[in-house]
N, C-alpha and C positions, 0 to 999 in steps of 0.2 A: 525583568521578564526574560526567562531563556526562549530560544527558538533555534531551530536547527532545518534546514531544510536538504531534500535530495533528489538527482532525476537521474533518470535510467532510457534511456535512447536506443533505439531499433530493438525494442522487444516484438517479438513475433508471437502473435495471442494462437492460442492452440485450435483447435478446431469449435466453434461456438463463439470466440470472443470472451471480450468482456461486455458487464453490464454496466450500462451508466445509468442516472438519474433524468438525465435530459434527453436523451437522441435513441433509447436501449443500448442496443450490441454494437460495437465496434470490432472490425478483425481488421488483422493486417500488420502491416508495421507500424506500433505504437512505440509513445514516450508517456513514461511513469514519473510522477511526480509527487514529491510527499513534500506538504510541511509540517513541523511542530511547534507549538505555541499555546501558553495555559495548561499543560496535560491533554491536549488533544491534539488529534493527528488526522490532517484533512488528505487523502492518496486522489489527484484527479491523471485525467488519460487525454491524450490527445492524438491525433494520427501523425506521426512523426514528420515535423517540418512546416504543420500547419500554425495557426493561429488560436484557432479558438481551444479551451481545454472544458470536459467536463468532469463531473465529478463520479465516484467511483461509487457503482452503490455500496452501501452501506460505511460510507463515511459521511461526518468526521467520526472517528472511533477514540475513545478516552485512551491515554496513553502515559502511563507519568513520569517515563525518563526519556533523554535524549536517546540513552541506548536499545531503549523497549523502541519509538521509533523508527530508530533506522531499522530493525529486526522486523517491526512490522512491513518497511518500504519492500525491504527482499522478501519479506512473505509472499509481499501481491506481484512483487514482479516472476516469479514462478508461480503464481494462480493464475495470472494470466495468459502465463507459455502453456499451461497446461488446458487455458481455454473453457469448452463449458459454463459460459456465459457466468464467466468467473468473477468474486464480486470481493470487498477488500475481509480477510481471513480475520478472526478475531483472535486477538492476543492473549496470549494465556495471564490468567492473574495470579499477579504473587502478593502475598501477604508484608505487608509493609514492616522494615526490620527483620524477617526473616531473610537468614541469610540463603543463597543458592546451593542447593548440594552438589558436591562434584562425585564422578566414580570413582571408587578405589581404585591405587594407582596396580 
């Protein structure tokens, strides 16, 4: 089983917060935290330096690489700078074997 996890410390939630599942809005200075494991990716919040952590609405979110992932953790850590009871972004889907297109150079 793969897993990968990541946290991100003294994010400052934009005007609104974020929304959680347990307590709603949280503002202030938060810590982001994602794990991944199975293809899914659980993002929870906690107020930086605390204890307890909740979870972010709208996770856990299906995710099927290590790299999708972490691209989702920085997703939500600027959703949440950007505040507006901000909740975890959802990832774009790509079709399995198709490779990425890059721009002309």
């Amino acid at each position: 089983m793969a897993w990968a996890s990541w946290t991100t410390r003294g994010v400052f939630s934009g005007h609104g917060g974020v929304l959680t599942e347990e307590v709603g809005v949280l503002t202030g200075d938060l810590t982001i935290h994602t794990t991944w494991a199975d293809d899914m990716a659980q993002v929870t919040v906690q107020y930086t330096g605390a204890i307890d952590w909740f979870t972010m609405s709208g996770s856990p979110v299906a995710c099927g690489s290590e790299e999708d992932s972490r691209r989702l953790h920085d997703a939500a850590v600027r959703s949440v700078r950007e505040g507006a009871a901000a909740t975890v972004p959802r990832p774009p889907l790509r079709s399995p074997g198709r490779p990425t297109r890059s721009a002309p150079e």
